[in-house]
mmCIF file of the N, C-alpha and C atoms, coordinates in Angstrom:
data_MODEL
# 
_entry.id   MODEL 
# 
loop_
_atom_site.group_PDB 
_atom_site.id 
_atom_site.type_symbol 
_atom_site.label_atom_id 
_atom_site.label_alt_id 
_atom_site.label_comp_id 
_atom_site.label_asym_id 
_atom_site.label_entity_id 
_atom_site.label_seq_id 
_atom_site.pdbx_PDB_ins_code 
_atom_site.Cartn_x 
_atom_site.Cartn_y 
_atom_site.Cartn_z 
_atom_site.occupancy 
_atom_site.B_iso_or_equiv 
_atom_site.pdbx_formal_charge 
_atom_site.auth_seq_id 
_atom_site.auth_comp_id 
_atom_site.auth_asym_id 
_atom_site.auth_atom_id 
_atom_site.pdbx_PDB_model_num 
ATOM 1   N N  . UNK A 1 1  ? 127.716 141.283 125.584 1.00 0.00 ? 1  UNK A N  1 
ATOM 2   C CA . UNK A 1 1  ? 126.725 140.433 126.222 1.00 0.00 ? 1  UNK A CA 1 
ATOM 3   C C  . UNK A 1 1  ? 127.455 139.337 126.979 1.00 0.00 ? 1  UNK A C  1 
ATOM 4   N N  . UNK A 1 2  ? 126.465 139.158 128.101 1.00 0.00 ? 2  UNK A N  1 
ATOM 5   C CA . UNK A 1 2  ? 127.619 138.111 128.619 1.00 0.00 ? 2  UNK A CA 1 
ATOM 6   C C  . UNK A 1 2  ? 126.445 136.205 129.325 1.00 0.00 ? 2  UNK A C  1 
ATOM 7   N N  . UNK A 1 3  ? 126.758 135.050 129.332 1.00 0.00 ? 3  UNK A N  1 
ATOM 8   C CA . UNK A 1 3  ? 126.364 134.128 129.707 1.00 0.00 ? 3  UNK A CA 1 
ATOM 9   C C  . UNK A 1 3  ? 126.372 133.836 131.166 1.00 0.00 ? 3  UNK A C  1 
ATOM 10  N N  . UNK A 1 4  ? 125.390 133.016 131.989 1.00 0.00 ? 4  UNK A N  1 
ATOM 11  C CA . UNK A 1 4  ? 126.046 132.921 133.354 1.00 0.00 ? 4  UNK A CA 1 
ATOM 12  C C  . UNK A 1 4  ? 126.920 132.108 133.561 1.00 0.00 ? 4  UNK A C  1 
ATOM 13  N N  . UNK A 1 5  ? 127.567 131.293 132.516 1.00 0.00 ? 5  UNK A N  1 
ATOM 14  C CA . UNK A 1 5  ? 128.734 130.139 132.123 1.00 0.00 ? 5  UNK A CA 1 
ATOM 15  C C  . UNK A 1 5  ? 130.040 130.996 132.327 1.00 0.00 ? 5  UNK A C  1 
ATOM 16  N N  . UNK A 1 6  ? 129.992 132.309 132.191 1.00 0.00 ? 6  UNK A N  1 
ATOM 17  C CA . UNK A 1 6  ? 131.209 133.362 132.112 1.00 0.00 ? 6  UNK A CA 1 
ATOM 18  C C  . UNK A 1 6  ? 131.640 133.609 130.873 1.00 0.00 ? 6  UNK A C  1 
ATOM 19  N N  . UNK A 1 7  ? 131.345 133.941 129.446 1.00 0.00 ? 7  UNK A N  1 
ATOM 20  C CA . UNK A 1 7  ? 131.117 133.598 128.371 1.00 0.00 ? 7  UNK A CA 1 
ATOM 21  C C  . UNK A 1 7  ? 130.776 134.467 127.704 1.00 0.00 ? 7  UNK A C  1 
ATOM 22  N N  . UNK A 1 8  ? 131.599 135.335 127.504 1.00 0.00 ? 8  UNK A N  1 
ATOM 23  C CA . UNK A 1 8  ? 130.920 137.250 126.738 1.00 0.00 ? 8  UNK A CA 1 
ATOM 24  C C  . UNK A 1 8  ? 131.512 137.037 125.085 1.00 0.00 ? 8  UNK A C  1 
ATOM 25  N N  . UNK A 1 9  ? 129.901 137.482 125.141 1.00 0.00 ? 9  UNK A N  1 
ATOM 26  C CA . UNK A 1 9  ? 130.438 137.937 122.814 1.00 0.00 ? 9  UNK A CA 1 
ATOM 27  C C  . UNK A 1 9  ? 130.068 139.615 122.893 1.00 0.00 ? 9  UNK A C  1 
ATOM 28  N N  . UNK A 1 10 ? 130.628 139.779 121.760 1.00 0.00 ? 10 UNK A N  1 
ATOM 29  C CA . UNK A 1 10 ? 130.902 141.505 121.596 1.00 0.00 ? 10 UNK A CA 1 
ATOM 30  C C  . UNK A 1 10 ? 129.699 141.518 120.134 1.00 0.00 ? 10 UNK A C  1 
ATOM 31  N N  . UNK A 1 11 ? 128.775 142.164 120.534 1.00 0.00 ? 11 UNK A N  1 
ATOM 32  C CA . UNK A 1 11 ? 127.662 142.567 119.686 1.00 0.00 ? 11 UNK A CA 1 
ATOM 33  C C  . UNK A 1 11 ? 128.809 143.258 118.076 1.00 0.00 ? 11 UNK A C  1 
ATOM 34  N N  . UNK A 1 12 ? 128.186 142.857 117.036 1.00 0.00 ? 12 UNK A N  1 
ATOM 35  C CA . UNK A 1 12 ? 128.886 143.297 115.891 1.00 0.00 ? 12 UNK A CA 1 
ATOM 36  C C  . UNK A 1 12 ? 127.762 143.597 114.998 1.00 0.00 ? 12 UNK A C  1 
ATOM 37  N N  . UNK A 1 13 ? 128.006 145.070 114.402 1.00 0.00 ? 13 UNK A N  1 
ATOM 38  C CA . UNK A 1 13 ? 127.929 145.077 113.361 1.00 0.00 ? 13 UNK A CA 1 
ATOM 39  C C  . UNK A 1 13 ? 126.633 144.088 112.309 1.00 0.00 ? 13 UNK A C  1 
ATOM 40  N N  . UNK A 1 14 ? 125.736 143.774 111.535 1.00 0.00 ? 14 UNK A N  1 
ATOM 41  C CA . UNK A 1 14 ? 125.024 142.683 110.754 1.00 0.00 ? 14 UNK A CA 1 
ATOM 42  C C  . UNK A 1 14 ? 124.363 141.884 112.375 1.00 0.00 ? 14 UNK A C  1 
ATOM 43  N N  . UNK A 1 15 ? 124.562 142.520 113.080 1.00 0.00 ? 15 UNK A N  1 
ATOM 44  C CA . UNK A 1 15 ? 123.322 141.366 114.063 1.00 0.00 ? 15 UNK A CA 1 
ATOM 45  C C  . UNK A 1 15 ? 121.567 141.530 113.903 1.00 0.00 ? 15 UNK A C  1 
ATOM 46  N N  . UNK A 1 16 ? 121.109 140.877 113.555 1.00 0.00 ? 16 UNK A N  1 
ATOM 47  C CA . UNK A 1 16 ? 119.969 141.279 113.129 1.00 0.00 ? 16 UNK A CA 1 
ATOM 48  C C  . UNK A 1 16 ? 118.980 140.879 114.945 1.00 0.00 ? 16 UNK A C  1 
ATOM 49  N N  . UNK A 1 17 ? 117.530 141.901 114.680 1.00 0.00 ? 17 UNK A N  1 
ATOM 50  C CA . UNK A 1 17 ? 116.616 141.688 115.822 1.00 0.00 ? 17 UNK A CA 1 
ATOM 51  C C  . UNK A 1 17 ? 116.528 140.221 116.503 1.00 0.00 ? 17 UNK A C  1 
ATOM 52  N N  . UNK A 1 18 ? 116.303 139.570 115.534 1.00 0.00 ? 18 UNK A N  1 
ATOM 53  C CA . UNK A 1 18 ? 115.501 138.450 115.402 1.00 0.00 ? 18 UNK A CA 1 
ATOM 54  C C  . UNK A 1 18 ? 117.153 137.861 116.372 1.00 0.00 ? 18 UNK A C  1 
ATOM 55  N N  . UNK A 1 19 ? 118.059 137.575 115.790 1.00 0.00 ? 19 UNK A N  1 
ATOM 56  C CA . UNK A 1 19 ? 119.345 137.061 116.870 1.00 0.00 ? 19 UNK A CA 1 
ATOM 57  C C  . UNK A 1 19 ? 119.352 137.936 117.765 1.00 0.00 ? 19 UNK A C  1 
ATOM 58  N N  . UNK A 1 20 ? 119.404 138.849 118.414 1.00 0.00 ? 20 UNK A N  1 
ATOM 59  C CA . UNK A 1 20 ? 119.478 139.553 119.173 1.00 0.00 ? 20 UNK A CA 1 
ATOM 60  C C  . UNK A 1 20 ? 118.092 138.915 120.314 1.00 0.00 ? 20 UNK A C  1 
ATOM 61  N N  . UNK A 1 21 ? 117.316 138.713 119.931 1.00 0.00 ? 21 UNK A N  1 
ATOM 62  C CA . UNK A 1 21 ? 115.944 138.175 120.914 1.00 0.00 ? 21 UNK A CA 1 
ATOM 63  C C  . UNK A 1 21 ? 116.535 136.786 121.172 1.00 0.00 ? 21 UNK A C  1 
ATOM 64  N N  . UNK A 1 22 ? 116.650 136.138 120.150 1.00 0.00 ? 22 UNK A N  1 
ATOM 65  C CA . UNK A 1 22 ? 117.376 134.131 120.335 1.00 0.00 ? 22 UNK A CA 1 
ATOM 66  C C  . UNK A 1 22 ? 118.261 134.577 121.526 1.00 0.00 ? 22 UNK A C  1 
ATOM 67  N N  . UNK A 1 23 ? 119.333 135.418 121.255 1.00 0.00 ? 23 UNK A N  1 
ATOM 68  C CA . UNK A 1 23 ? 120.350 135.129 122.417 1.00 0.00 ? 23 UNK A CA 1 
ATOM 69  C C  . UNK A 1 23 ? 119.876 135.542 123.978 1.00 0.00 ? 23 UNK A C  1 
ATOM 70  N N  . UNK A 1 24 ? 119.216 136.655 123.872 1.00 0.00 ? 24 UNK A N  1 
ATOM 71  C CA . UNK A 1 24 ? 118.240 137.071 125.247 1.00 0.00 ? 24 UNK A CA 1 
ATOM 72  C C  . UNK A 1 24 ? 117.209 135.726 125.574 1.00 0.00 ? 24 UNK A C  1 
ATOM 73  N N  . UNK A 1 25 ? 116.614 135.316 125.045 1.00 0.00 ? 25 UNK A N  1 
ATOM 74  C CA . UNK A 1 25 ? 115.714 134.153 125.145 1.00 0.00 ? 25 UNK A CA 1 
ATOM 75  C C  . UNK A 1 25 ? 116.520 133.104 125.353 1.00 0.00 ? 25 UNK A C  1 
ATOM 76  N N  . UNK A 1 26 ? 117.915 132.901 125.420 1.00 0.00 ? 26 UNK A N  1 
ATOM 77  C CA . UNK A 1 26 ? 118.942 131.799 125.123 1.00 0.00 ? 26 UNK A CA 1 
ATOM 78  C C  . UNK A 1 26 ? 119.234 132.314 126.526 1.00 0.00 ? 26 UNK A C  1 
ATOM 79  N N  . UNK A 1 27 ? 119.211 133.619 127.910 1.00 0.00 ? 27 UNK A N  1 
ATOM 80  C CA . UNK A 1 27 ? 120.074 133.637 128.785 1.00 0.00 ? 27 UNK A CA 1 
ATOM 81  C C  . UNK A 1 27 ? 121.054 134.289 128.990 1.00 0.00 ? 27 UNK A C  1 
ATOM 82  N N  . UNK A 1 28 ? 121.388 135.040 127.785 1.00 0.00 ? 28 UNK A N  1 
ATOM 83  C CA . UNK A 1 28 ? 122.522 136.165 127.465 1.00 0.00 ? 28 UNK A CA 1 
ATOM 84  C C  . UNK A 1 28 ? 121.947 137.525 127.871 1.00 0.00 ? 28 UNK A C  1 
ATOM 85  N N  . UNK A 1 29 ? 122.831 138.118 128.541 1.00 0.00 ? 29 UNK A N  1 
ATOM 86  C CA . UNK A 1 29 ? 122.149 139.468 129.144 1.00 0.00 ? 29 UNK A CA 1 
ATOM 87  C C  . UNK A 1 29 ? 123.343 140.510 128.569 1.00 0.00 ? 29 UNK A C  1 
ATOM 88  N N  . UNK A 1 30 ? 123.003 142.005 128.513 1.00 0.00 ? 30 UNK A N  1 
ATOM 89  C CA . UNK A 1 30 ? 124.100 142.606 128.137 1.00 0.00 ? 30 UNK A CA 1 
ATOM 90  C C  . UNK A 1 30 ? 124.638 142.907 129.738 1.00 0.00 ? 30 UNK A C  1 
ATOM 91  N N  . UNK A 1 31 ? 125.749 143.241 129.488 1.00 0.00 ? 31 UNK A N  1 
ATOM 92  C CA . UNK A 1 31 ? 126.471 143.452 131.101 1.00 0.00 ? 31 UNK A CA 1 
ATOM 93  C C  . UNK A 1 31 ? 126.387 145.361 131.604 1.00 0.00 ? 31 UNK A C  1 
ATOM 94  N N  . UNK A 1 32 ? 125.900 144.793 132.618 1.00 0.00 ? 32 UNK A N  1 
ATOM 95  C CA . UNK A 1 32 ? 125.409 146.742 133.203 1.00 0.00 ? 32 UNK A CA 1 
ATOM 96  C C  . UNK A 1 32 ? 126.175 146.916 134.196 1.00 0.00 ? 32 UNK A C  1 
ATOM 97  N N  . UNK A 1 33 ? 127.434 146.367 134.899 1.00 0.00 ? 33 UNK A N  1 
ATOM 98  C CA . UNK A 1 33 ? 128.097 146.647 136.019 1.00 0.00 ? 33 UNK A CA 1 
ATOM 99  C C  . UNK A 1 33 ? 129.188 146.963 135.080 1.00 0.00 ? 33 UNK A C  1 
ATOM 100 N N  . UNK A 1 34 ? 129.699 148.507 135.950 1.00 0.00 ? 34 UNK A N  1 
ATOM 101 C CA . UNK A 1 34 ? 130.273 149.410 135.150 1.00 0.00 ? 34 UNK A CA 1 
ATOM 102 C C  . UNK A 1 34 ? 131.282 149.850 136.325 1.00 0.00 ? 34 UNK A C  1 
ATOM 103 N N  . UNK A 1 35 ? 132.697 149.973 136.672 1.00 0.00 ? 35 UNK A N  1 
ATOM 104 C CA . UNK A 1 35 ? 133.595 149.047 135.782 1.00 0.00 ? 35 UNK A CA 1 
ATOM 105 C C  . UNK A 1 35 ? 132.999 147.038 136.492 1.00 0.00 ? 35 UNK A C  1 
ATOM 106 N N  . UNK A 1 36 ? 132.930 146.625 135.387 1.00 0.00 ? 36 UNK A N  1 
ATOM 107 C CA . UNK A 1 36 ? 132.942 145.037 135.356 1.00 0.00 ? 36 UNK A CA 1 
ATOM 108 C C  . UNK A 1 36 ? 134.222 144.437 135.419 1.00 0.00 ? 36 UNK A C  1 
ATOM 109 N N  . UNK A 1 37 ? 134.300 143.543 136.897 1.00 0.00 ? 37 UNK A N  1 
ATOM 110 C CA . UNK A 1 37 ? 135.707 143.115 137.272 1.00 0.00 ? 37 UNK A CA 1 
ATOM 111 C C  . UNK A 1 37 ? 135.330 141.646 137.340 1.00 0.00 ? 37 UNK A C  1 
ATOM 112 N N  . UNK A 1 38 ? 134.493 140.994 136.853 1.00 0.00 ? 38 UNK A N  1 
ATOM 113 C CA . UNK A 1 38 ? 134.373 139.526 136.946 1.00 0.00 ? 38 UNK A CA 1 
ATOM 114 C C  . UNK A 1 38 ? 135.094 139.586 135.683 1.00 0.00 ? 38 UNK A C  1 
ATOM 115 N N  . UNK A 1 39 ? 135.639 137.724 135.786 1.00 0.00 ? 39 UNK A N  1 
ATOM 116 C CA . UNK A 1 39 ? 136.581 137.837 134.381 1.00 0.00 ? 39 UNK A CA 1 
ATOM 117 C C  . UNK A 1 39 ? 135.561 136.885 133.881 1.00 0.00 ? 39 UNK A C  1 
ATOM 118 N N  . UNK A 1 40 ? 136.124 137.081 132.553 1.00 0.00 ? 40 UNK A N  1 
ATOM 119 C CA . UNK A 1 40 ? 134.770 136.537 130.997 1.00 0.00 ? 40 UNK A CA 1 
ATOM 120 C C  . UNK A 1 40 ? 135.878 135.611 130.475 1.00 0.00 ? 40 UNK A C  1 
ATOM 121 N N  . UNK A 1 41 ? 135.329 134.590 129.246 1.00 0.00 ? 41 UNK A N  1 
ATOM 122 C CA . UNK A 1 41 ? 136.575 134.029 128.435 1.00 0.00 ? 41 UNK A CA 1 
ATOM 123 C C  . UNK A 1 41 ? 135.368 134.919 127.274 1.00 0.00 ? 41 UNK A C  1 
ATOM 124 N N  . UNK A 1 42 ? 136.152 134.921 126.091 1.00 0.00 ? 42 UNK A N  1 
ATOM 125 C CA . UNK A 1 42 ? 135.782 135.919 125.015 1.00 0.00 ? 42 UNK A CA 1 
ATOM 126 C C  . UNK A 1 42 ? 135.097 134.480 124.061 1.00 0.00 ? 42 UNK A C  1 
ATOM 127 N N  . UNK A 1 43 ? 134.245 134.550 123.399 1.00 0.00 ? 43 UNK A N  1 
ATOM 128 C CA . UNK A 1 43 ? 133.898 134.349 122.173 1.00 0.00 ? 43 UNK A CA 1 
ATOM 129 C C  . UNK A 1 43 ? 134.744 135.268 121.072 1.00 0.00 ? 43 UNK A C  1 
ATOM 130 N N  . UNK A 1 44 ? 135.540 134.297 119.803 1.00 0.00 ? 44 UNK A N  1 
ATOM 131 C CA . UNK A 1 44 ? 136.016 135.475 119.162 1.00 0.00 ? 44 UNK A CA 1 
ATOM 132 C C  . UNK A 1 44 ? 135.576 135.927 117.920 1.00 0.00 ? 44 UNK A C  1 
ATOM 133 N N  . UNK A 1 45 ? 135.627 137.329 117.116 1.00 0.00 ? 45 UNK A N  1 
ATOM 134 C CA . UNK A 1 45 ? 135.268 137.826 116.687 1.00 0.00 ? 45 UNK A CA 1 
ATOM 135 C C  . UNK A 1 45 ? 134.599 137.196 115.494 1.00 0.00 ? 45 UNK A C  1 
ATOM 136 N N  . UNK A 1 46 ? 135.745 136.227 114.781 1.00 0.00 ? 46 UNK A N  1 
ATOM 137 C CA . UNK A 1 46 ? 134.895 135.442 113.536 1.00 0.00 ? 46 UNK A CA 1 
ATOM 138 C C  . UNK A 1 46 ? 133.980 134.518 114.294 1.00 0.00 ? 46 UNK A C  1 
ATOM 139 N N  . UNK A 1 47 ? 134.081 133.950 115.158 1.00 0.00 ? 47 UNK A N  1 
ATOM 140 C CA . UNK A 1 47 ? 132.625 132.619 115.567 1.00 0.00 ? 47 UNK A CA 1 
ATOM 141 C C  . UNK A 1 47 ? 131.424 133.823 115.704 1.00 0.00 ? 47 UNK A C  1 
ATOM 142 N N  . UNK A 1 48 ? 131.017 134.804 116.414 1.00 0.00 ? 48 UNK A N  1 
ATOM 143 C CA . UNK A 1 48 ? 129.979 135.795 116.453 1.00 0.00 ? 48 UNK A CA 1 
ATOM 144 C C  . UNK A 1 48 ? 129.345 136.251 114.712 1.00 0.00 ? 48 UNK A C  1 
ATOM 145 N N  . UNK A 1 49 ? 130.939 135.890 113.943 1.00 0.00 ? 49 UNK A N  1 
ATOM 146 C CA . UNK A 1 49 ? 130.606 136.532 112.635 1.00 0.00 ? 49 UNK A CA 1 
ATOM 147 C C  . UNK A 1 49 ? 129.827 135.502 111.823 1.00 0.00 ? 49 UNK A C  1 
ATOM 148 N N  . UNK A 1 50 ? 130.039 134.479 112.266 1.00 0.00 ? 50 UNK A N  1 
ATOM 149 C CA . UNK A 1 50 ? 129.786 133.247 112.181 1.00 0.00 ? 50 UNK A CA 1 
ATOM 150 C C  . UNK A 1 50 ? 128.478 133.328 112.379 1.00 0.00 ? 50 UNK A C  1 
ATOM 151 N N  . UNK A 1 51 ? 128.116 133.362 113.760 1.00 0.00 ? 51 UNK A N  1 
ATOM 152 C CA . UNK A 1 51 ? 126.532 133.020 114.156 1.00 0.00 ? 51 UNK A CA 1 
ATOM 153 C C  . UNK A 1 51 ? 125.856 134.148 113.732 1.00 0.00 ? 51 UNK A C  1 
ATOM 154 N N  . UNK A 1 52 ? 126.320 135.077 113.208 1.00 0.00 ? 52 UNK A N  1 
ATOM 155 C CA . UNK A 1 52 ? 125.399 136.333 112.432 1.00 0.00 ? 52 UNK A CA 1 
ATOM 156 C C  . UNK A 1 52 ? 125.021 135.698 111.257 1.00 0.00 ? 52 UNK A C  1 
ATOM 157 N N  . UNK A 1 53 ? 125.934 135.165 110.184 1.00 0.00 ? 53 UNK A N  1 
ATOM 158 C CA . UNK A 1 53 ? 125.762 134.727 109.073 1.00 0.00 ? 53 UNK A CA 1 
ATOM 159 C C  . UNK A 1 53 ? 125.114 133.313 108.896 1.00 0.00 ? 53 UNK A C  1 
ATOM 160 N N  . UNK A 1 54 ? 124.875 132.080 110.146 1.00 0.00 ? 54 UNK A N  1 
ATOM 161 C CA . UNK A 1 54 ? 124.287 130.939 109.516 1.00 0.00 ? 54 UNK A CA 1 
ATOM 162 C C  . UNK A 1 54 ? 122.900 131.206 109.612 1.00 0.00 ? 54 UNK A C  1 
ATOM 163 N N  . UNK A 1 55 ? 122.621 129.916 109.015 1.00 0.00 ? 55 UNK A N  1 
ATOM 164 C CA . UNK A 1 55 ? 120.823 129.849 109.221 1.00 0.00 ? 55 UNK A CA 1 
ATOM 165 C C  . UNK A 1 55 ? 120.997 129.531 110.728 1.00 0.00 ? 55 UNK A C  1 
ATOM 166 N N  . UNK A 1 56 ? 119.579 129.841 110.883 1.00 0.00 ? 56 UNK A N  1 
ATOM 167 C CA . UNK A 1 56 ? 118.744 129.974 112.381 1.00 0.00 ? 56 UNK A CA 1 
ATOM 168 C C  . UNK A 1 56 ? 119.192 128.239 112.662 1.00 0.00 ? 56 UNK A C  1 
ATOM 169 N N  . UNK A 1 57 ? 118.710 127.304 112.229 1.00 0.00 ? 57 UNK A N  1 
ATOM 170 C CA . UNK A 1 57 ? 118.777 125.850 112.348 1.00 0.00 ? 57 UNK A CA 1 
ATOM 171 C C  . UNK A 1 57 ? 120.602 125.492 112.672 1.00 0.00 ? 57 UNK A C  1 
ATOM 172 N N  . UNK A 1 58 ? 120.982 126.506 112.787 1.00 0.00 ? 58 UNK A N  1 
ATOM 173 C CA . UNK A 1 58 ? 122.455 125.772 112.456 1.00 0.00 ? 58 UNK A CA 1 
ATOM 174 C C  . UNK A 1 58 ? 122.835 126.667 114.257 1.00 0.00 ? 58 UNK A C  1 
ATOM 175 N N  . UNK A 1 59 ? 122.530 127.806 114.710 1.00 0.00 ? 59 UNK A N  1 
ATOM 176 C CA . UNK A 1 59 ? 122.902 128.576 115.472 1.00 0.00 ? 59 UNK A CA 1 
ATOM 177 C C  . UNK A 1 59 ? 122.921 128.045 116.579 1.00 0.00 ? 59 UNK A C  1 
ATOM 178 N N  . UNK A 1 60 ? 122.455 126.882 117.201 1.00 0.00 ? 60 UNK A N  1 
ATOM 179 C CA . UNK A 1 60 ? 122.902 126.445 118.607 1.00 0.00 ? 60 UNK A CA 1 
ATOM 180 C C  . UNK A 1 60 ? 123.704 125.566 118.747 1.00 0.00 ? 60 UNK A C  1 
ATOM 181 N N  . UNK A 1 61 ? 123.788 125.194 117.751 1.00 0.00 ? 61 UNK A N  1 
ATOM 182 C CA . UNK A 1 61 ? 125.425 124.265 117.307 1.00 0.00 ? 61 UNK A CA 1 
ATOM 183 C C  . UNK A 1 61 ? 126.598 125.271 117.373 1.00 0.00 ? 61 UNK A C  1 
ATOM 184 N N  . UNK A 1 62 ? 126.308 126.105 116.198 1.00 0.00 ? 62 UNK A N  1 
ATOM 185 C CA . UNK A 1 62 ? 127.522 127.189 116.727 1.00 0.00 ? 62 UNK A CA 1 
ATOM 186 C C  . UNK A 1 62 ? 127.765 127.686 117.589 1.00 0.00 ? 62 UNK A C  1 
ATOM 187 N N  . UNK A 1 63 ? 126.570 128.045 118.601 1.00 0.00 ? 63 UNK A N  1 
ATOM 188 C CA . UNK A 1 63 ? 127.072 128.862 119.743 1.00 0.00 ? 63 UNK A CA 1 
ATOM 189 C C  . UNK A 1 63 ? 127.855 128.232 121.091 1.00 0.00 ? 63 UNK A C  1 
ATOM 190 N N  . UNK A 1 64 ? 127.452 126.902 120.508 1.00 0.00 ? 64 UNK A N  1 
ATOM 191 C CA . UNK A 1 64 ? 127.550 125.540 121.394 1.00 0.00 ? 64 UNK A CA 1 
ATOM 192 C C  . UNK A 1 64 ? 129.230 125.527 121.664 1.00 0.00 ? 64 UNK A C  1 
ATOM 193 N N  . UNK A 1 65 ? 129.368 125.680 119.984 1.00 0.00 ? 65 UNK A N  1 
ATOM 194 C CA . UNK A 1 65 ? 131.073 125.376 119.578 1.00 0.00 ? 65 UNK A CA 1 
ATOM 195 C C  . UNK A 1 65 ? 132.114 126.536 120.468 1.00 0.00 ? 65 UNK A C  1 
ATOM 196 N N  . UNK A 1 66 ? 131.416 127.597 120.087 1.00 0.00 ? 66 UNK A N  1 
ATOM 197 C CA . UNK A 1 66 ? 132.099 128.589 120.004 1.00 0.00 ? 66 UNK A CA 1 
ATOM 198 C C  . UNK A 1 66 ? 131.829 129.185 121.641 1.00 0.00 ? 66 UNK A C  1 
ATOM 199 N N  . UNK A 1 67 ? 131.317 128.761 122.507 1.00 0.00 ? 67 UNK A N  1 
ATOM 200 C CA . UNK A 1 67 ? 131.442 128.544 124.028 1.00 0.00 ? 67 UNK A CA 1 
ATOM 201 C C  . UNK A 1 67 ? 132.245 127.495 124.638 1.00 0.00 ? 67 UNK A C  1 
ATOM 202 N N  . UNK A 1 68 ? 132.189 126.441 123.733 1.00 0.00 ? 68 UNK A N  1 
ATOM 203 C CA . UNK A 1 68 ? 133.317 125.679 124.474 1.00 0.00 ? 68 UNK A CA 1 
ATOM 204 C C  . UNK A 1 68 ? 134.719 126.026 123.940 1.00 0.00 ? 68 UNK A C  1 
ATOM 205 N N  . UNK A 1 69 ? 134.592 126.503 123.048 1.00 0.00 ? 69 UNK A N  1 
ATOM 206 C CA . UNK A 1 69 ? 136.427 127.063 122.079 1.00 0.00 ? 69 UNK A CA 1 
ATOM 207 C C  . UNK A 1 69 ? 136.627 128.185 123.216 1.00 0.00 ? 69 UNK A C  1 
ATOM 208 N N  . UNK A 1 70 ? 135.696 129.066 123.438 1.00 0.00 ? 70 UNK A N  1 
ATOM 209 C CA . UNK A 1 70 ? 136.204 130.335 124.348 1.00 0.00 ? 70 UNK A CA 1 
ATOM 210 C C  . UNK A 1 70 ? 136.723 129.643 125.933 1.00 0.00 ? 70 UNK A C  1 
ATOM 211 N N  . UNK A 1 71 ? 135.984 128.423 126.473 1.00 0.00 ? 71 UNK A N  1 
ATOM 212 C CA . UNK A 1 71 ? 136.093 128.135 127.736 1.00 0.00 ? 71 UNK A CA 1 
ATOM 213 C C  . UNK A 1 71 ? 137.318 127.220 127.935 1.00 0.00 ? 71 UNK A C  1 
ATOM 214 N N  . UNK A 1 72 ? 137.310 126.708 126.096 1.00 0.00 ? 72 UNK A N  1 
ATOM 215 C CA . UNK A 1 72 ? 138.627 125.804 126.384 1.00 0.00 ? 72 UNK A CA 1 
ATOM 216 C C  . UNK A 1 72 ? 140.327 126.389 126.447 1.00 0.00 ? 72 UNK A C  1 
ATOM 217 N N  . UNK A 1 73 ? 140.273 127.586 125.672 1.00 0.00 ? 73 UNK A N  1 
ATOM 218 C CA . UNK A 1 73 ? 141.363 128.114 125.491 1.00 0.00 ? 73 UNK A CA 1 
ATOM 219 C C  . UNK A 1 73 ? 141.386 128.462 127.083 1.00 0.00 ? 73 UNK A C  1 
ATOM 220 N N  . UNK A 1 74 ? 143.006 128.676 126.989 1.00 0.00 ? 74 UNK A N  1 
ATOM 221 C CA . UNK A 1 74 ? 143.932 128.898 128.261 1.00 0.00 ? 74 UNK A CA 1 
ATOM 222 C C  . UNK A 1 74 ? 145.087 130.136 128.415 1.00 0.00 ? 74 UNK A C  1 
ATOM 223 N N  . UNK A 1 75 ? 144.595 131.205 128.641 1.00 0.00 ? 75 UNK A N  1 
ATOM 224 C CA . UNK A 1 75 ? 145.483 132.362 128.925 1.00 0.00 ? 75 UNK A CA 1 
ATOM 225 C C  . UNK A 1 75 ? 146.171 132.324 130.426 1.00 0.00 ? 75 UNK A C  1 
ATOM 226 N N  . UNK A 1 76 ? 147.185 132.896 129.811 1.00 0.00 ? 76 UNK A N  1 
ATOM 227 C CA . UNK A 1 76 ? 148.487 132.908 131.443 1.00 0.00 ? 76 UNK A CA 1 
ATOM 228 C C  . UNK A 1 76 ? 147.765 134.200 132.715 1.00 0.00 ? 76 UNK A C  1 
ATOM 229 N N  . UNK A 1 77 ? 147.168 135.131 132.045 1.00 0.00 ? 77 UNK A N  1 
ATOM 230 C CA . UNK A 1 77 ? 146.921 136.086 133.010 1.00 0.00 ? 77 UNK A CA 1 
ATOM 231 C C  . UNK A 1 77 ? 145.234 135.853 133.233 1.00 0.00 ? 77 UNK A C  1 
ATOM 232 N N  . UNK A 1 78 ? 144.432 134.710 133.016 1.00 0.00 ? 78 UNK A N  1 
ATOM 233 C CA . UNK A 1 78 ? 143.084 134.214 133.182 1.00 0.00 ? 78 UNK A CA 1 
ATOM 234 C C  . UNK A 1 78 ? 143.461 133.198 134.724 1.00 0.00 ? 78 UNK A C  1 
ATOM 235 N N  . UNK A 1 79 ? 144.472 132.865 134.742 1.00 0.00 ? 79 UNK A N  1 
ATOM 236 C CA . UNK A 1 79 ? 144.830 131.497 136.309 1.00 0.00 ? 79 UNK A CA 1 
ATOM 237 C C  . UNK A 1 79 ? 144.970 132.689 137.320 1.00 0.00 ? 79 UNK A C  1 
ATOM 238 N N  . UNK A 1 80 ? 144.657 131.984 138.425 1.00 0.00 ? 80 UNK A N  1 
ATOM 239 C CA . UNK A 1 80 ? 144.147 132.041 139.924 1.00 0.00 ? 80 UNK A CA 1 
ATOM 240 C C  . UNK A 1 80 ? 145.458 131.185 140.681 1.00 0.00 ? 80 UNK A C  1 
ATOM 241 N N  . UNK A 1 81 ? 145.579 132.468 141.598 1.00 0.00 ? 81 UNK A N  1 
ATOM 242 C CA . UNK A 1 81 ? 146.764 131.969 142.430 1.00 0.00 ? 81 UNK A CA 1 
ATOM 243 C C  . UNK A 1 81 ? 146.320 131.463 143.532 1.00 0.00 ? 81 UNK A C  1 
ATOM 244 N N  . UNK A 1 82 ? 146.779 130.633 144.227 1.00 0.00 ? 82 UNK A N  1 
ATOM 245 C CA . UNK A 1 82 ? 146.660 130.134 145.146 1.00 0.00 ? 82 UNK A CA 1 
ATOM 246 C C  . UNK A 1 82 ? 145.698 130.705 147.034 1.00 0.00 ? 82 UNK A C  1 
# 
């Protein structure tokens, strides 16, 4: 699934309906362009495991977190050359 922030989580495993609608209702779309060449920063695997497992009341805090952890990190082959 991906955000229009640039911001993709990888559906796992324990996602229940009910999150699955929050994040669509939240703006998250799954991605249908096939091959997909826009670049994403990743949400990683434990924060998703994360927002599967808290209460509902706690989940836009986490997702909050765990979008800015993905946007803040800095990979060498994510920079733009000149």
């Amino acid at each position: 699934m991906q955000a229009e922030s640039g911001v993709r989580l990888t559906v796992q495993a324990g996602l229940s309906d009910e999150l699955w609608i929050w994040l669509l209702d939240g703006g998250w779309r799954v991605v249908t362009h096939r091959p997909d060449r826009r670049r994403y920063r990743d949400i990683s695997r434990s924060q998703v495991t994360h927002l599967i497992d808290c209460e509902p009341a706690n989940r836009e805090r986490l997702l909050a977190e765990a979008i800015w952890d993905a946007k803040s990190r800095t990979t060498v082959g994510n920079r733009s050359g000149g």
